[in-house]
N, C-alpha and C positions, 0 to 999 in steps of 0.2 A: 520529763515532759512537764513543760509549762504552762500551766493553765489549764481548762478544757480541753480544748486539742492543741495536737503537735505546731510545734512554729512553721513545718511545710506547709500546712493544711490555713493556716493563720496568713504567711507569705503568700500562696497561692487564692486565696482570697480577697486581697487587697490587687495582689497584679492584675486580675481580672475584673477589679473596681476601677482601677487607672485605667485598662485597655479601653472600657468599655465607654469614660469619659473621652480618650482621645478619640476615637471612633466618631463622638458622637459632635464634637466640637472641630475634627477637620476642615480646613478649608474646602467649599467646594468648588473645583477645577471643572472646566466643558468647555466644548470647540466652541460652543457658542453663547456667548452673552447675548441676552436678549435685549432690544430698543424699548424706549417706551411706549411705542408702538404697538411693537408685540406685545409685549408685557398685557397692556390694555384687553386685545383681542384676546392672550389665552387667559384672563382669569374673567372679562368685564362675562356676568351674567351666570359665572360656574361655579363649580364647588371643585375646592380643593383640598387634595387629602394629604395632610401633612402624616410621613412615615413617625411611626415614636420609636425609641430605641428598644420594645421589648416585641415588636411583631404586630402590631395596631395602625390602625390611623385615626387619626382626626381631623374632622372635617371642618372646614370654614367656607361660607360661601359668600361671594364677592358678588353683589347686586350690582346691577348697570346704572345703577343712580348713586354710587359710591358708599352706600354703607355693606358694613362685612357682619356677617351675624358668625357664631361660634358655637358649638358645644361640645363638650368634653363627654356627656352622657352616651356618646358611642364609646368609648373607652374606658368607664368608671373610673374617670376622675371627679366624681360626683363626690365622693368621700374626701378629697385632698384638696379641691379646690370649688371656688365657683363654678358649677358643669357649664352656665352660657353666660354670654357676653355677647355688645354690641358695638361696634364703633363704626370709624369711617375709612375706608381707604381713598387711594388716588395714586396717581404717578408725577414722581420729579425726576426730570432730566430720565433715565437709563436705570429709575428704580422706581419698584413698588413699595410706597409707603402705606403705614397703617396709623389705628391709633382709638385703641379701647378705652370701653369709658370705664372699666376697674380691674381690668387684668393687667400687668406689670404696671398698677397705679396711673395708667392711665398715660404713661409715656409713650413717645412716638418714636417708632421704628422704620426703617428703609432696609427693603432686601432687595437685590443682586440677583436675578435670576438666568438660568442657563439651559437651553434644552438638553436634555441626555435620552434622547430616542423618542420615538411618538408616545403623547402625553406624560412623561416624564422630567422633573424639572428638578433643578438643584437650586438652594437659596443660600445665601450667603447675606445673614445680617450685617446692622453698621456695626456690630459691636465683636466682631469675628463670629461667632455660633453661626454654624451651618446646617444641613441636612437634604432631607429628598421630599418629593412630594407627588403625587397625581392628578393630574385633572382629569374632575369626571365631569359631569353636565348638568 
C-alpha cells in the first residue's frame, strides 16, 4: 500500500471526478430547439433555476427590460465567489445572450436552448458546457 489509501480507493476517486465532469459538460440534445421567439416568452420576466452538479439550483432572473440580476447566496456560493451579479441579457438570432458586469470578467455568452417537458429547459453554451434548468415565475 501506497500512500494513505490503496491505489483502488485513489483510482476510484479520480474515475468518479472524470464521470462527474463529463456528466456535467455533455452536450445538450432535445426534440426541440427553441426560436428567439420562444426563448424571449420563456425567460422575458422569470426566474430561472439553473440545476448545479451537486443537487441545488441557482437562480437568475431575466427582467423584461433586459437586465438579468443573479445570486449565488441560494446555493452558498457566497464563500467561493461573488454571491450576486448584474448584467444584461437579450436574444440573437435562435440564442439567449448574456453578459455580467464581473462574473466570468464580464464576457459575453450565447446559449442554445431546448425544451425537455413543461418548464424544463436544456442550455447549451457557445463554448460547449451545457446542463439543465427550470423555469419558475
Amino acid at each position: 500500500m501506497k500512500g494513505k489509501y490503496p491505489s483502488f480507493f485513489r483510482f476510484s476517486g479520480v474515475f468518479a471526478v472524470a464521470m462527474a465532469i463529463c456528466f456535467m459538460t455533455k452536450p445538450a440534445v432535445a426534440n426541440s430547439v427553441m426560436t428567439g421567439n420562444e426563448i424571449k416568452a420563456a425567460v422575458s420576466g422569470k426566474r430561472i433555476f439553473l440545476k448545479t452538479p451537486f443537487g441545488g439550483e441557482f437562480p437568475l432572473y431575466y427582467q423584461s427590460n433586459g437586465k438579468v440580476d443573479g445570486s449565488g447566496k441560494a446555493v452558498g456560493l457566497g464563500r467561493l465567489m461573488k454571491p450576486t451579479d448584474s448584467g444584461n441579457w437579450w436574444v440573437q438570432g435562435d440564442k439567449l445572450c448574456q453578459k455580467w458586469k464581473s462574473w466570468y470578467d464580464g464576457k459575453r455568452f450565447c446559449f442554445t436552448l431546448a425544451e425537455r417537458g413543461e418548464g424544463t429547459l436544456l442550455w447549451t453554451r457557445d463554448d460547449g458546457l451545457s446542463g439543465r434548468a427550470r423555469i419558475g415565475q
